[in-house]
KOLBAVEX-91297 format. One record per residue: residue in three letters; x, y, z of N, C-alpha, C in turn. Coordinates in steps of 0.02 Angstrom, whole numbers, plus 50000, padded with zeros to 5 digits. Example, Ala and Ser with C-alpha at 12.3 -4.5 7.8 and 13.67 -1.06 7.14 Angstrom:
REM residues 2
ALA506604971650390506154977550390506604983550390;SER506424988850354506844994750357506455000250394;
END
This chain:
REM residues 335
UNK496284931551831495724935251801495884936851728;UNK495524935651698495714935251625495714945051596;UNK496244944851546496554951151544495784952951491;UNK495724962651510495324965351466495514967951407;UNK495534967751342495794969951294495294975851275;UNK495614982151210495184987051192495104984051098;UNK494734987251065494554985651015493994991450981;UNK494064992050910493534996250868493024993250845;UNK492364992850854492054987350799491544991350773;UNK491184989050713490784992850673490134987850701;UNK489624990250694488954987250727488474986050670;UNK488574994050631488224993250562488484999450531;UNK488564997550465488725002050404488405007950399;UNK488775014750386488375018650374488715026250350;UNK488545030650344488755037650309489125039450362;UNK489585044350327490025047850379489905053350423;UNK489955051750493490445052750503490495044250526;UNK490925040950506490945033450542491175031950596;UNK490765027050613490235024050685490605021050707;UNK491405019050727491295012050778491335014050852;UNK491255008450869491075007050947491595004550972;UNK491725010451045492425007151089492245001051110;UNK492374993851121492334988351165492954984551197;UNK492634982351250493374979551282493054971251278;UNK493344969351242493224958951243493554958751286;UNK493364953651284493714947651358494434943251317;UNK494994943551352495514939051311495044930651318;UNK495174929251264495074922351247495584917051230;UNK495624913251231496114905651209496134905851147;UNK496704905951103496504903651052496264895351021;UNK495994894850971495584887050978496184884150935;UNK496134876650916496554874050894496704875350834;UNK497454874850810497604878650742497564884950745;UNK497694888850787497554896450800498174901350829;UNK498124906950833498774909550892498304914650913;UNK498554918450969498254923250990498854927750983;UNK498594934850934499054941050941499084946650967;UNK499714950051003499574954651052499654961150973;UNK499124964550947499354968750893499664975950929;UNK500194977750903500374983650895500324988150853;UNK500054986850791500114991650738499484988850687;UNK499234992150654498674991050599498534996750571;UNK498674993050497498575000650444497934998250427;UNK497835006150405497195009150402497005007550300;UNK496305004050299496555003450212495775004950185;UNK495765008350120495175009950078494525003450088;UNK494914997250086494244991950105494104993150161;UNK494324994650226493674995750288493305001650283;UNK493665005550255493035011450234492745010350202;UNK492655006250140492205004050080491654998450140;UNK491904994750186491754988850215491124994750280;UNK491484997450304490955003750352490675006050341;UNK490655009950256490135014450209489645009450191;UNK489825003950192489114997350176489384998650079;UNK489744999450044489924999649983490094993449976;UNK490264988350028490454980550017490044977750085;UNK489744973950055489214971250106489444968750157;UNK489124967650219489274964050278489394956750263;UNK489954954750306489674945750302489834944750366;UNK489794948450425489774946250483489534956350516;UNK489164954750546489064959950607488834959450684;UNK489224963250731489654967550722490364963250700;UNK490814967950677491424967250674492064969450671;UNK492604966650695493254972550721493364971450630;UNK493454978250604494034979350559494834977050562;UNK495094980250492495754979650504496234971950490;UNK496604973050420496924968150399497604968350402;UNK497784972750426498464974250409498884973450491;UNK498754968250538499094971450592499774965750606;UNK500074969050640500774966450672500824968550732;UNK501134960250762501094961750830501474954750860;UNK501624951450897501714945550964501374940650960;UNK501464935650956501274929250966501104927851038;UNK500554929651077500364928251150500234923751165;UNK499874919151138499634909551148499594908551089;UNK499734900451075499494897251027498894891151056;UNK498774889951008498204883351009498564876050993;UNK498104871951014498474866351005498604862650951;UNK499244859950920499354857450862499744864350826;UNK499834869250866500274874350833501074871950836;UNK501334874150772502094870650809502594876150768;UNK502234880650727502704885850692502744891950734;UNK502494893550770502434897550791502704897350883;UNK502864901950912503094902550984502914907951026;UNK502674908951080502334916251113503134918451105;UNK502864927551098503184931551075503694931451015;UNK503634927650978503664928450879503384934350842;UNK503604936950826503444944050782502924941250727;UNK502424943650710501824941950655501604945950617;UNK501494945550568500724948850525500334946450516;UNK499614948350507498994944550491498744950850452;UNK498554945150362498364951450327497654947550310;UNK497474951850235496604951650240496474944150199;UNK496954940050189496914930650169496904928550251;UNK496254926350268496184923450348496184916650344;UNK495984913050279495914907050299495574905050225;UNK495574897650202495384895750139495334888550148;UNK494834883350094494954877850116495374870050108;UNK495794873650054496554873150051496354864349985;UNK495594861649992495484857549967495054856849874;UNK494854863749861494524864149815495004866949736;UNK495194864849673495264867449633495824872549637;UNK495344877749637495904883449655496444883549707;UNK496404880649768496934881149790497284875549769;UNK497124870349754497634866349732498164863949683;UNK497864871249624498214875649575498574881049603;UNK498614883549650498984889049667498704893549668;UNK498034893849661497624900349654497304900149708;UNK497614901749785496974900249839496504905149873;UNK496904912949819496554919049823495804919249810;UNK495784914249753495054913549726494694907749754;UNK494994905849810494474900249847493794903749852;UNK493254898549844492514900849866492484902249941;UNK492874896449957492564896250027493064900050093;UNK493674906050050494004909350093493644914650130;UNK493994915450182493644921050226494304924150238;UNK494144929050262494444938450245494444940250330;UNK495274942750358495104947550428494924954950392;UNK494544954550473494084960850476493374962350427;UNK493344956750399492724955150376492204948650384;UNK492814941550375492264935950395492464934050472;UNK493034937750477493324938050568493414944150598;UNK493414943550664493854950050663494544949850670;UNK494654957350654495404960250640495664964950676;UNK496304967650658496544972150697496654977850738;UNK495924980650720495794987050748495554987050822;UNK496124982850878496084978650943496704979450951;UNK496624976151014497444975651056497514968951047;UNK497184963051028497324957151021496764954850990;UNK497084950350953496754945550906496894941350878;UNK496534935450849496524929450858496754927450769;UNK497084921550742497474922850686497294914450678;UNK497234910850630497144904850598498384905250572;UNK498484899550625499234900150638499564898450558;UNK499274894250500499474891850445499434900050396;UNK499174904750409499094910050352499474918050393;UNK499534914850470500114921250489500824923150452;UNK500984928350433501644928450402502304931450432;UNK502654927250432503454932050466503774937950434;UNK503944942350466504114947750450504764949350445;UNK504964951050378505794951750380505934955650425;UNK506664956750449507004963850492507154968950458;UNK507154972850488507424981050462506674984350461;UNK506394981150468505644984350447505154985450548;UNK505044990250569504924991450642504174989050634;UNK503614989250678502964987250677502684992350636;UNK502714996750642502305001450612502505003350538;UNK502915001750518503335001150458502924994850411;UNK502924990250447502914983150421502024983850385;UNK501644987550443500894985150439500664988650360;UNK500904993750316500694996450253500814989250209;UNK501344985650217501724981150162501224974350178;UNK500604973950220500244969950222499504967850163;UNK499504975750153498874975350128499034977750055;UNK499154985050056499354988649999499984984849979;UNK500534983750018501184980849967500974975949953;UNK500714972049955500574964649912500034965449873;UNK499484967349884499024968949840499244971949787;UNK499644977749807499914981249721500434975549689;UNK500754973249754501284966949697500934962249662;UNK500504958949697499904955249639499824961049583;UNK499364965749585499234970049550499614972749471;UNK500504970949496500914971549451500954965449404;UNK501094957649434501044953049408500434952749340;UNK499984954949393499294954949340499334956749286;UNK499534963549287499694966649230500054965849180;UNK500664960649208501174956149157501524963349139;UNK501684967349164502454971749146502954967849172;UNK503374969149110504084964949110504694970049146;UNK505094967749155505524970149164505874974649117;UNK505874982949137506154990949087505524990049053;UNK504944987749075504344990749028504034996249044;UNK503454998849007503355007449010502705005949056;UNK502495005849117502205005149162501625012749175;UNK501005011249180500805017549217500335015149268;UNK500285017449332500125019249385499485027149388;UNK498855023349408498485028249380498095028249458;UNK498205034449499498125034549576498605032749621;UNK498935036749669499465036049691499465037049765;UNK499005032149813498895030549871499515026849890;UNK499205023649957499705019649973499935012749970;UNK499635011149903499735004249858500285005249810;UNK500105009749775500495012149725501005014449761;UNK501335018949805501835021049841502365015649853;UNK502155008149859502555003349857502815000149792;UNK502015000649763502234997249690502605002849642;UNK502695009149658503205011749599503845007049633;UNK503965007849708504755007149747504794997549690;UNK504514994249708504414989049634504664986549592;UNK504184992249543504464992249481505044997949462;UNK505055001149490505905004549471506425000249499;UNK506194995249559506644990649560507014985049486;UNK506104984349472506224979749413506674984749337;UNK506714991849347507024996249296506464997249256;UNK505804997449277505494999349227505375008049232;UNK505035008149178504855017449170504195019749187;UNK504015021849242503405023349271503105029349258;UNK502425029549227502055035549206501475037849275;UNK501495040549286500875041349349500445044849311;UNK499575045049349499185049549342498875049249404;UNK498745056449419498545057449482498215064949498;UNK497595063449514497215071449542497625075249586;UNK498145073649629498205077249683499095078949637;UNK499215086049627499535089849647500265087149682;UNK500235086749734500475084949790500765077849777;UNK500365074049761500525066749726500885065149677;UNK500765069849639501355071549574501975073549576;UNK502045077349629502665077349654503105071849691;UNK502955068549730502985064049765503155059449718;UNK502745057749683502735053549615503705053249566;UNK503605060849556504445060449531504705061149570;UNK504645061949649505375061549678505475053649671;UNK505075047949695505045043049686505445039549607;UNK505515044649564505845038449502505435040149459;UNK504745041849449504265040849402504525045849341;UNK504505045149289504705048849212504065052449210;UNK503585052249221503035057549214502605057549271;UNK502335064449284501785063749317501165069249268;UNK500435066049283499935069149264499365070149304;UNK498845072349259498115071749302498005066949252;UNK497135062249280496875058849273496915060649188;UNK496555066149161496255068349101496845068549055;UNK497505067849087497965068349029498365063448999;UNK498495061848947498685056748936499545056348927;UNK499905049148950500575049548959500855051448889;UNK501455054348899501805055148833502015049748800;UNK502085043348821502175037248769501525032248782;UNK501585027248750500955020948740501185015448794;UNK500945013348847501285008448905501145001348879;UNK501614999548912501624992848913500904987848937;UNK500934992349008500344989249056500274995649112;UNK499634992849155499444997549198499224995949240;UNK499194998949293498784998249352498415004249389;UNK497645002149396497275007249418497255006749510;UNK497245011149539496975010149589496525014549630;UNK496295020349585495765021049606495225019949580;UNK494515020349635494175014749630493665019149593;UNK493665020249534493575023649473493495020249412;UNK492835019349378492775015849313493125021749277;UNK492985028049275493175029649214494095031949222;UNK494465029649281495045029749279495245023049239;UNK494885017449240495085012849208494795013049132;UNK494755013949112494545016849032494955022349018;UNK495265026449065495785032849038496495026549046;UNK496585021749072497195019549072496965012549009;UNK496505009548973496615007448917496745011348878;UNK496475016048875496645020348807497235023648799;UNK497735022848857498445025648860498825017948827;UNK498585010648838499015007748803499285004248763;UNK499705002448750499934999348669499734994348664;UNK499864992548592499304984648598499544980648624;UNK499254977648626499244970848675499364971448742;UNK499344977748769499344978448844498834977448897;UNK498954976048932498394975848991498384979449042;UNK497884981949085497694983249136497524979849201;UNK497914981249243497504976049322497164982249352;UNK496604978549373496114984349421496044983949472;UNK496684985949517496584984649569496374987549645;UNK495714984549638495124985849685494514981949670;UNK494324982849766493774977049771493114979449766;UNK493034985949739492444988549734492544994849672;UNK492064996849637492265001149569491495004049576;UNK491345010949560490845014149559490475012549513;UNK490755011549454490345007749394491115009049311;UNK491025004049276491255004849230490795007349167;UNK490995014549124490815019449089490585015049015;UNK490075015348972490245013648907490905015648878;UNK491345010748825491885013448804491885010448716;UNK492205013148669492405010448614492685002348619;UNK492454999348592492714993548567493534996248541;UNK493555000348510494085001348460494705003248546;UNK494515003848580494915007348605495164998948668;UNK494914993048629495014985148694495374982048621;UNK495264983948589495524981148497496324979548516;UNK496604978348465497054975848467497584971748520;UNK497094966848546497254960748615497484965248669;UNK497204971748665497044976648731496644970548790;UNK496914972448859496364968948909496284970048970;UNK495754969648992495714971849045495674965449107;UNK496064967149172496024959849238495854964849286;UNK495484958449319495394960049378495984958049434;UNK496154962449504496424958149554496024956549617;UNK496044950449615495704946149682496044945849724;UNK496324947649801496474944749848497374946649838;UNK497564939049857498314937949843498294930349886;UNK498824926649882498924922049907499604922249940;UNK499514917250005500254918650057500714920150006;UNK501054915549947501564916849906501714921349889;UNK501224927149859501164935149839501504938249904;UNK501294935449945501344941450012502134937950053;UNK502154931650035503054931350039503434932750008;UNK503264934049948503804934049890503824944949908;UNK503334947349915503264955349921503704954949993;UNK503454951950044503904953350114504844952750078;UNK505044947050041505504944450062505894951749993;UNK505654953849941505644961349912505734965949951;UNK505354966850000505394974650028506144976150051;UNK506194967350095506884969250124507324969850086;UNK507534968250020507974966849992508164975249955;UNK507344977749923507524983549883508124990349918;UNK507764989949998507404990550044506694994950015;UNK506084994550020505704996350026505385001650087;UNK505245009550068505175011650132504435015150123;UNK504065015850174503325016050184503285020950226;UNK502695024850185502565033250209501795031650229;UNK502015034450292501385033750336501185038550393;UNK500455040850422500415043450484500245038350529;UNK500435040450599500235037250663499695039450692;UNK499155035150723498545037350739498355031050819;UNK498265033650820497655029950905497165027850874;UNK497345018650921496675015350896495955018550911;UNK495825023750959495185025950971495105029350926;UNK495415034450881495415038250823495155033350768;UNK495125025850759495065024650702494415026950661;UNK493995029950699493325031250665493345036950609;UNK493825042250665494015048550608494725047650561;UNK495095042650562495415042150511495255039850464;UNK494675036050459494405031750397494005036150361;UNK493745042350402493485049150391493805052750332;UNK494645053050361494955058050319495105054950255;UNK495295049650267495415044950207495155044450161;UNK494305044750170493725044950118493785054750077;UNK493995057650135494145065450123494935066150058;UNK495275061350052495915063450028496525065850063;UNK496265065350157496975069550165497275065350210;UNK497425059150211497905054150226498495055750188;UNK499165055450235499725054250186499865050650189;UNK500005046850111500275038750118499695036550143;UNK500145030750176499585025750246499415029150324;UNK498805026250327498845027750411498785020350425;UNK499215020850504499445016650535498995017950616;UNK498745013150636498495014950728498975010050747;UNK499345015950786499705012050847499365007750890;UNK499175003950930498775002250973499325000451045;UNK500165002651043500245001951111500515007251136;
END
């Protein structure tokens, strides 16, 4: 008799308090080129709340959330040969791409047209099992437990793209403007790399956190660092946080903005993008980003601040999250 699995899914987008729906699927086979995963762990991240608030449109409904999970290799599909039931996994929010157009065949397969996203053009982790395209699953270094591992899926690679973007060099004057649980990895990072990290951050609490971490300053949003940075990275999803972090830096610096959704960007001075000032966007990441960040974490060691939550809870954690009072990451256990 085929096993019943549990799962969160959203039906339709909408105001808080957010909506999903308990369901139990039916275990399924995975199809060819596929694995089936038993998840244990899935962090909780600003895109399914942006993705549940309807702030990023549907491209499939209903649908299980959740990009970040780790868990067991339970079946594979046929023509799988990397993979083995019970293999330790991640499956993050790169589900699949068509590996044939341009961009990926430059190395850029983040910006494929025709990629699809877990927990948005599939479902994802916010389940006891789920189904994984076997070529974009990633292995997980050791030292790192399930629930450990699932923050360094979404947020640690995204901010490691995020850094690249930005082109800070190594001992450059770095600022970090929002200090979730993207940034929480990417300072551990770049103080790896010896650079000098400026934070800005509304929360109090964050600022502290901020210098125990390494950082040479902490601020609020409105204040500006005591030196001119190199480069920056925004992450909250704030136009006019990204206009307070050009105007903090030196010329020729840039900004990565990293986030998939922005409330709106503010009119700003020309004078203040002048001197080969610039602003990037970050798209995605590609497996490489997210091996090259796995095969980092272990090495720095990298360690990840997080709460534990029940997958039935996920409705009110995505709650608090939108509220500010997540610490770090949240993580749903699901065993």
């Amino acid at each position: 008799m085929p096993k019943i699995h549990r799962a969160m899914r959203l039906e339709r987008p909408g105001p808080r308090p957010t909506a999903l729906t308990p369901v139990d699927p039916v275990e399924v086979e995975p199809p060819p080129g596929e694995i089936a995963v038993d998840v244990s762990a899935c962090g909780v991240c600003r895109t399914d709340l942006q993705l549940c608030r309807g702030d990023l449109p549907a491209h499939r409904l209903p649908v299980v959330p959740g990009h970040q999970a780790v868990g067991r290799v339970a079946a594979v599909g046929a023509g799988v040969s990397r993979w083995r039931v019970g293999d330790r996994v991640g499956v993050a929010w790169l589900a699949q791409t068509c590996g044939r157009c341009a961009q990926c065949l430059a190395g850029r397969e983040n910006l494929c047209a025709s990629a699809a996203f877990t927990g948005w053009d599939r479902d994802g982790g916010y389940a006891t099992r789920m189904l994984a395209r076997a070529d974009f699953a990633l292995a997980l270094p050791d030292g790192f437990d399930d629930l450990d591992a699932a923050p360094l899926l979404c947020g640690g690679v995204i901010g490691y793209r995020a850094l690249l973007r930005s082109g800070i060099e190594k001992g450059g004057r770095l600022g970090l403007y929002g200090f979730g649980a993207s940034a929480l990895i990417a300072i551990q990072v770049a103080r790896h790399w010896g650079c000098d990290v400026y934070v800005c951050t509304r929360s109090e609490r964050e600022r502290r956190r901020a210098l125990d971490l390494g950082a040479k300053w902490a601020g609020g949003y409105g204040d500006a660092p005591p030196v001119r940075l190199d480069a920056a990275v925004t992450f909250a999803p704030s136009g006019d946080v990204v206009v307070a972090a050009l105007r903090a830096l030196e010329r020729g610096g840039s900004v990565a903005i990293n986030a998939i959704h922005l409330d709106r960007i503010p009119q700003f001075s020309y004078d203040d993008l002048w001197w080969e000032r610039s602003l990037k966007s970050v798209a995605n990441f590609t497996r490489d980003d997210a091996r090259a960040l796995l095969a980092l974490a272990a090495q720095i060691p990298i360690r990840t601040t997080f709460e534990t939550h029940r997958l039935e809870d996920a409705g009110e954690v995505l709650d608090r999250l939108e509220a500010g009072e997540v610490e770090g990451a949240a993580v749903l256990a699901t065993r």
